[in-house]
VOPAGU-2260 file (C-alpha; in pm, 1 decimal, decimal comma):
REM VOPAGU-2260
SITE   aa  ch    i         X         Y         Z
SITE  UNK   A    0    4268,3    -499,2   -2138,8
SITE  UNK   A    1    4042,3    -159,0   -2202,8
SITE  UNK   A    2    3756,4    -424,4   -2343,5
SITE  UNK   A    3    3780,7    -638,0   -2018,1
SITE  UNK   A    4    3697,9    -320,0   -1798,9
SITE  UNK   A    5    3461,2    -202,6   -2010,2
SITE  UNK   A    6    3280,3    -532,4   -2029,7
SITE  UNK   A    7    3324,3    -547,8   -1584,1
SITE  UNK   A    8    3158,8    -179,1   -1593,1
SITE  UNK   A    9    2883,7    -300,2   -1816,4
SITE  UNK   A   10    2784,4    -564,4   -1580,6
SITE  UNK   A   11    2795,1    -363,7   -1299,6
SITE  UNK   A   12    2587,7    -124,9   -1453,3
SITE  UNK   A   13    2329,7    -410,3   -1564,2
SITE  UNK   A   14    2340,2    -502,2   -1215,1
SITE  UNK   A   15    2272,7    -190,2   -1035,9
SITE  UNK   A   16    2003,3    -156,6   -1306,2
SITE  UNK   A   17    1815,4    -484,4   -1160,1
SITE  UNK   A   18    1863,9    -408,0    -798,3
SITE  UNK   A   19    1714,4    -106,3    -884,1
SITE  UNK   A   20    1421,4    -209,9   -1063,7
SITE  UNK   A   21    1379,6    -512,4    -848,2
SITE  UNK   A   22    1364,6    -247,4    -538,0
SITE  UNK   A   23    1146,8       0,4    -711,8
SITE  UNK   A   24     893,8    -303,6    -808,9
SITE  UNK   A   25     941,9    -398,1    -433,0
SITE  UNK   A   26     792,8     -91,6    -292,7
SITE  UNK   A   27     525,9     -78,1    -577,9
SITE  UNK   A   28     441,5    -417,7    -473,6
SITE  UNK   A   29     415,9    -319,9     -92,8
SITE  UNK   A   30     230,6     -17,9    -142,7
SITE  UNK   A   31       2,7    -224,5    -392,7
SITE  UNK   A   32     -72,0    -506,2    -133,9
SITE  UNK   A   33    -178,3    -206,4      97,6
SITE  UNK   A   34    -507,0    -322,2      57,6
SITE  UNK   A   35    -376,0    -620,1     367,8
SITE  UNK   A   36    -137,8    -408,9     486,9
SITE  UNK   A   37    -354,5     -80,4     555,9
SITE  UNK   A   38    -680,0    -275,3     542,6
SITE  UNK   A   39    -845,8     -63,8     839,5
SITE  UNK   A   40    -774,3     284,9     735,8
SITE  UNK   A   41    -870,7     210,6     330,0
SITE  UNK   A   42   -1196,2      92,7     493,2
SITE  UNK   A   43   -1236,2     394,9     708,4
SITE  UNK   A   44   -1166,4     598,1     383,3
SITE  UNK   A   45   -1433,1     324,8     197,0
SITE  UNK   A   46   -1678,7     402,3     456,0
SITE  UNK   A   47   -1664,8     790,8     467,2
SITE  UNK   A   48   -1683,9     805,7     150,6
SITE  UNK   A   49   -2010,0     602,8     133,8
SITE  UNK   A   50   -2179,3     812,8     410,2
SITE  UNK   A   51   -2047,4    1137,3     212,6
SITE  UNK   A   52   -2164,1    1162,2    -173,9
SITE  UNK   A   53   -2010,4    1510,7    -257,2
SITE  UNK   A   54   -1647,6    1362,1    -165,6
SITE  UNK   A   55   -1458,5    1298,8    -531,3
SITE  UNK   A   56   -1136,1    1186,3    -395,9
SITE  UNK   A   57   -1009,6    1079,1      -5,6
SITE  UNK   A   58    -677,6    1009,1      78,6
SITE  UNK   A   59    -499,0     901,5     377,8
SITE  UNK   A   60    -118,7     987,0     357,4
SITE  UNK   A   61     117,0     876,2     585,7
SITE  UNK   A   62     513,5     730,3     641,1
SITE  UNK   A   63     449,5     332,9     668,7
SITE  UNK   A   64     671,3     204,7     934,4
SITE  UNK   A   65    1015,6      87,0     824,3
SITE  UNK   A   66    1010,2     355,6     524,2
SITE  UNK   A   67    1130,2     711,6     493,6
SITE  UNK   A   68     886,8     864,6     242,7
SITE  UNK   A   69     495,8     977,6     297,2
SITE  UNK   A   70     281,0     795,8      72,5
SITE  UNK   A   71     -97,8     746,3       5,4
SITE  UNK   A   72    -170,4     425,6     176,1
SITE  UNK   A   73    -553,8     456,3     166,9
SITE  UNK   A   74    -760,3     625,4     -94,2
SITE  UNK   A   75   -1115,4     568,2    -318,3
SITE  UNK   A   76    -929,1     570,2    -628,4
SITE  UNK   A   77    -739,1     248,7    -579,6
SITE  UNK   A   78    -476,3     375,6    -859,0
SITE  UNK   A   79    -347,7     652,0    -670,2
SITE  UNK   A   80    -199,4     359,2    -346,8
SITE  UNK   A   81     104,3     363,8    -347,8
SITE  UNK   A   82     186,9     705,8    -477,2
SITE  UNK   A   83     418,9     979,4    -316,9
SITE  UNK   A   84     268,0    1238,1    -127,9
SITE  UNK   A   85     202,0    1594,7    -291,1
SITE  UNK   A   86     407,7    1915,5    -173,0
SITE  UNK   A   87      83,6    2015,9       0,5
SITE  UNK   A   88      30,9    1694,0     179,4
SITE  UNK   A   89     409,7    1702,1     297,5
SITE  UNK   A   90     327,9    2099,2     402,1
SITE  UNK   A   91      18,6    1989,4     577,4
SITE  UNK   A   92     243,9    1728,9     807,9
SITE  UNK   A   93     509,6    1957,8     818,4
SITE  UNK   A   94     301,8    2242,1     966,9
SITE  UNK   A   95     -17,4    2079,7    1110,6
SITE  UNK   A   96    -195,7    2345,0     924,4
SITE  UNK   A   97    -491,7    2287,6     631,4
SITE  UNK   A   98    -419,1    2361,9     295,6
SITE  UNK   A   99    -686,4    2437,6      16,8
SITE  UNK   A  100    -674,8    2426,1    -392,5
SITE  UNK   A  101    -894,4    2482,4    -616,7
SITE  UNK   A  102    -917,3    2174,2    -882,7
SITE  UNK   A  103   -1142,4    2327,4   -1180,5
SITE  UNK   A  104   -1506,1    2256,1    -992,2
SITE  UNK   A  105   -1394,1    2073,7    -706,4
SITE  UNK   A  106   -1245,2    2200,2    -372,3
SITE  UNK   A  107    -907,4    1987,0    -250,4
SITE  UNK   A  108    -835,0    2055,2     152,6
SITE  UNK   A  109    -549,0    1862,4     305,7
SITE  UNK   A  110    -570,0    1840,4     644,7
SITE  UNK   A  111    -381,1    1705,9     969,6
SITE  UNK   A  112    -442,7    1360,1    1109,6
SITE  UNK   A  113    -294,1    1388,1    1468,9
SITE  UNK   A  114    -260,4    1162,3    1745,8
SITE  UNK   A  115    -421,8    1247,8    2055,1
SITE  UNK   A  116    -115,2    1450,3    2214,3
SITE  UNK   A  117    -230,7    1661,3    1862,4
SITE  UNK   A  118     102,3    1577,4    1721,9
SITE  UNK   A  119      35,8    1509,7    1312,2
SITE  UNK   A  120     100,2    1149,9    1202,3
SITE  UNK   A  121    -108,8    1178,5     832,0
SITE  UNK   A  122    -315,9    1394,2     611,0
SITE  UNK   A  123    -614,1    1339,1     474,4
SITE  UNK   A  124    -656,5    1489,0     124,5
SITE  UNK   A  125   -1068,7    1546,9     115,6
SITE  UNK   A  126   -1163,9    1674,1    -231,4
SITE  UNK   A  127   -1512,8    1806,0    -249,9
SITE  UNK   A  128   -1729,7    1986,8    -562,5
SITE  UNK   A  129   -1906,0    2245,3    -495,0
SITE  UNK   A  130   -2301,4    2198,1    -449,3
SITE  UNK   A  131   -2551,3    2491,0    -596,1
SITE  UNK   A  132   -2539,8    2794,0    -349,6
SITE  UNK   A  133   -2183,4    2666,0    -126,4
SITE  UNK   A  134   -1960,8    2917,4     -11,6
SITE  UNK   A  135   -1579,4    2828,2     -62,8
SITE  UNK   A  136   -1569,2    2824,9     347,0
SITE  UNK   A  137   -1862,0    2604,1     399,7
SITE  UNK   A  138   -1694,1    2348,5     166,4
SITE  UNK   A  139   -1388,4    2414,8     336,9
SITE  UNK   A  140   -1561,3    2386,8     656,2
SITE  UNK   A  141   -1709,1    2031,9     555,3
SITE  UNK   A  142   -1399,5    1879,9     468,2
SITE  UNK   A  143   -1260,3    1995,8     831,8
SITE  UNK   A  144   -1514,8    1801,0     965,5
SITE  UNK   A  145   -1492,9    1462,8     773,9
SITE  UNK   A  146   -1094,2    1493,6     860,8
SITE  UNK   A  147   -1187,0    1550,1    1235,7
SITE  UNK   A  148   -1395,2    1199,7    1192,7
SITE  UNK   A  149   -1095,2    1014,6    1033,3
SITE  UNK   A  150    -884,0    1116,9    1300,9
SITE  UNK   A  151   -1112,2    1012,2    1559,8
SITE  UNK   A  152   -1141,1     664,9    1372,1
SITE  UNK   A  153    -786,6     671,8    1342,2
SITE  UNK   A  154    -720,8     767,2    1715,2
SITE  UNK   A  155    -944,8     488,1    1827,0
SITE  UNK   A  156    -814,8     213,4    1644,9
SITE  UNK   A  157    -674,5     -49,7    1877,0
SITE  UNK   A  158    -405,8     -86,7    1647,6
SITE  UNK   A  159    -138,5     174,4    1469,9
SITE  UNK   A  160    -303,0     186,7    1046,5
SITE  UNK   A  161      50,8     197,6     888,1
């Protein structure tokens, strides 16, 4: 009688195991297919980062409709879609205030995307290196600026990007 319950556990277990995976390869799946999903803002991030050469990373972070968790739905390094949003980038939409980290050479400023009542909805994540002779606020101060022209692309898209 023991074996029989033990044996019902273990294929519960196994069970919960594959709805589990199967769900977790769902959402990786989803986020990986952003490329149709968010087309529009990964080719606002595309284009920004063609017009701007110091940029080293862009992200766009946001909560996709129908799902609870901020995640990078646009970005130039097409590894990082899909991924969970950093405790800065959750900060930054929490607070609708700009963070900045150093990251060795490079500057990293996550700032607010906000809708036009100025309400955040994203955050970019704009990482920059440092060119000869830049101050730490004029880097700063360039990032600022390429967020402000995401959010305007963002703001005047005729359609919501996630």
């Amino acid at each position: 009688m023991a074996e029989g319950r033990f044996w019902a556990k273990g294929i519960i277990i196994n069970l919960f195991v594959i709805a589990f995976l199967f769900h977790v390869g769902m959402v990786r799946e989803s986020c990986a297919s952003g490329d149709d999903q968010f087309r529009e803002a990964q080719t606002l991030v595309d284009n920004t980062v063609a017009k701007y050469p110091d940029i080293v990373r862009l992200t766009i972070h946001a909560v996709p409709a129908g799902t609870k968790s901020s995640r990078i739905i646009a970005c130039n390094i097409k590894e990082k879609i899909g991924s969970f949003s950093d405790p800065e980038d959750l900060e930054v939409l929490k607070t609708n205030k700009t963070v900045v980290l150093k990251e060795g050479d490079n500057l990293d400023v996550t700032a607010p995307i906000c809708d036009k009542a100025g309400k955040p909805i994203a955050a970019t994540g704009i990482t920059l290196r440092f060119r000869k002779g830049e101050t730490e606020n004029q880097v700063v101060e360039k990032a600022k600026s390429i967020a402000k022209e995401l959010t305007v692309g963002i703001q005047n898209s005729d359609t919501p990007l996630w």
